[in-house]
C-alpha positions as a Python dict, from the first residue, in 0.01 Angstrom:
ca = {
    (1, 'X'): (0, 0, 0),
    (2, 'X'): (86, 320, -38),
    (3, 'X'): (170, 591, 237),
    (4, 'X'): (-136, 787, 124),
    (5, 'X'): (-374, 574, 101),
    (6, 'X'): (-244, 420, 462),
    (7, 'X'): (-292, 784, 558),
    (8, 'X'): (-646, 753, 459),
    (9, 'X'): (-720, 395, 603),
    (10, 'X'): (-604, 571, 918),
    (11, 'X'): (-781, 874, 973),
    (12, 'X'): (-1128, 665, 812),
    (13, 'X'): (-1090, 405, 1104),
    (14, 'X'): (-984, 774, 1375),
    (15, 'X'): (-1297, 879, 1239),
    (16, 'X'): (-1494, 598, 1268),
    (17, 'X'): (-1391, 477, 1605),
    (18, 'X'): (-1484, 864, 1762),
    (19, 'X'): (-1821, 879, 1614),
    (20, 'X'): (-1888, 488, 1766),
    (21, 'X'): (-1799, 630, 2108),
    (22, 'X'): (-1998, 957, 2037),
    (23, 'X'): (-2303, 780, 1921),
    (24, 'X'): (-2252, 486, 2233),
    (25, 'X'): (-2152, 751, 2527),
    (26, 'X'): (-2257, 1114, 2428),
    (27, 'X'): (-2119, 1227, 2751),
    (28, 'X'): (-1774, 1255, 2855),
    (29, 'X'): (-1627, 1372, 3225),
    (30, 'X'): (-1577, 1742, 3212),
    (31, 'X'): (-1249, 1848, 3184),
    (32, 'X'): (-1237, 2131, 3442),
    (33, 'X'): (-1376, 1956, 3725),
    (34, 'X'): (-1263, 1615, 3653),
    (35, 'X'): (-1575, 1437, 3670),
    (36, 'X'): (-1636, 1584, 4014),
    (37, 'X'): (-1896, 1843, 3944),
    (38, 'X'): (-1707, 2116, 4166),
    (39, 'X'): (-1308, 2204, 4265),
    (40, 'X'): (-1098, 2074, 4478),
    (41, 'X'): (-971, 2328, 4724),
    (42, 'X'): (-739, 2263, 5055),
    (43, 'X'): (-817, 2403, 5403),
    (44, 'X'): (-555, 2557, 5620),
    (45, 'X'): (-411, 2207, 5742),
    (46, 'X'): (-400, 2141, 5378),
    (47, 'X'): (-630, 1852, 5396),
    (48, 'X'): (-832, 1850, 5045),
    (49, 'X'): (-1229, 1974, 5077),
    (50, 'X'): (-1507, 2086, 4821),
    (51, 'X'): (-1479, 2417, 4651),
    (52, 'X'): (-1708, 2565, 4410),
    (53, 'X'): (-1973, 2374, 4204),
    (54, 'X'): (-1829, 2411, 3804),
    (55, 'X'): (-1998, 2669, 3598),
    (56, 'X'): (-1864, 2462, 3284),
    (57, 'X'): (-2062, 2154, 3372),
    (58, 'X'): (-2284, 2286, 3600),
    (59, 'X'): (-2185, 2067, 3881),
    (60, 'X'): (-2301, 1737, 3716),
    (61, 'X'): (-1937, 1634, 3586),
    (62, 'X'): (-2062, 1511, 3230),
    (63, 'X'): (-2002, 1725, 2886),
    (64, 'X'): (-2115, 1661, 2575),
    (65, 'X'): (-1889, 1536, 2333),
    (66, 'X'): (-1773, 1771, 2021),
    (67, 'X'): (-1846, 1510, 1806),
    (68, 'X'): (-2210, 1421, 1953),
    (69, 'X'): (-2277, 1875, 1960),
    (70, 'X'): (-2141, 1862, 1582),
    (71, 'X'): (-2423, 1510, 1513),
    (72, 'X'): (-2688, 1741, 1749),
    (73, 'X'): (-2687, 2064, 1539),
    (74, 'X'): (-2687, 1901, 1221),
    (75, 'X'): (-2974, 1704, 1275),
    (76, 'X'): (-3152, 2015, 1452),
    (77, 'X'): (-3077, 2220, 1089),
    (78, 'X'): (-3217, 1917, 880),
    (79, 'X'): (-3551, 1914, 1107),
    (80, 'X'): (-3595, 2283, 1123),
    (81, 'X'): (-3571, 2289, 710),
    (82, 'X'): (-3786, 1970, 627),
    (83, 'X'): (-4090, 2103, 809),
}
């Protein structure tokens, strides 16, 4: 084979392989928070505590994936001009 067409086997099974985990978990943890839903903070004693809830996530720890928004706002356009 050659190098570009390996180039393209690659990035078709990349692609392929994200939008099976997008379509079978649309959710990923957040990124900020770490799947907590809120910061980690340390008292005085440095002993670890809870800090804020996160305004990305809004303290639930989940995100939607890029690839599941990108699926989402396509098929929103495609319903909103077929009615």
């Amino acid at each position: 084979m050659t190098p570009a067409l390996l180039a393209i086997a690659c990035l078709t099974a990349i692609t392929l392989g994200y939008s099976g985990l997008c379509a079978a978990s649309p959710f990923g943890t957040c990124r900020k928070c770490r799947g907590f839903g809120f910061a980690l903070t340390t008292d005085r004693k440095g002993r670890l505590k809870r800090g804020k809830h996160c305004r990305r996530c809004d303290g639930h720890g989940k995100r939607i994936r890029f690839g599941r928004w990108l699926y989402n706002r396509a098929a929103r356009t495609y319903r909103a001009g077929t009615r």
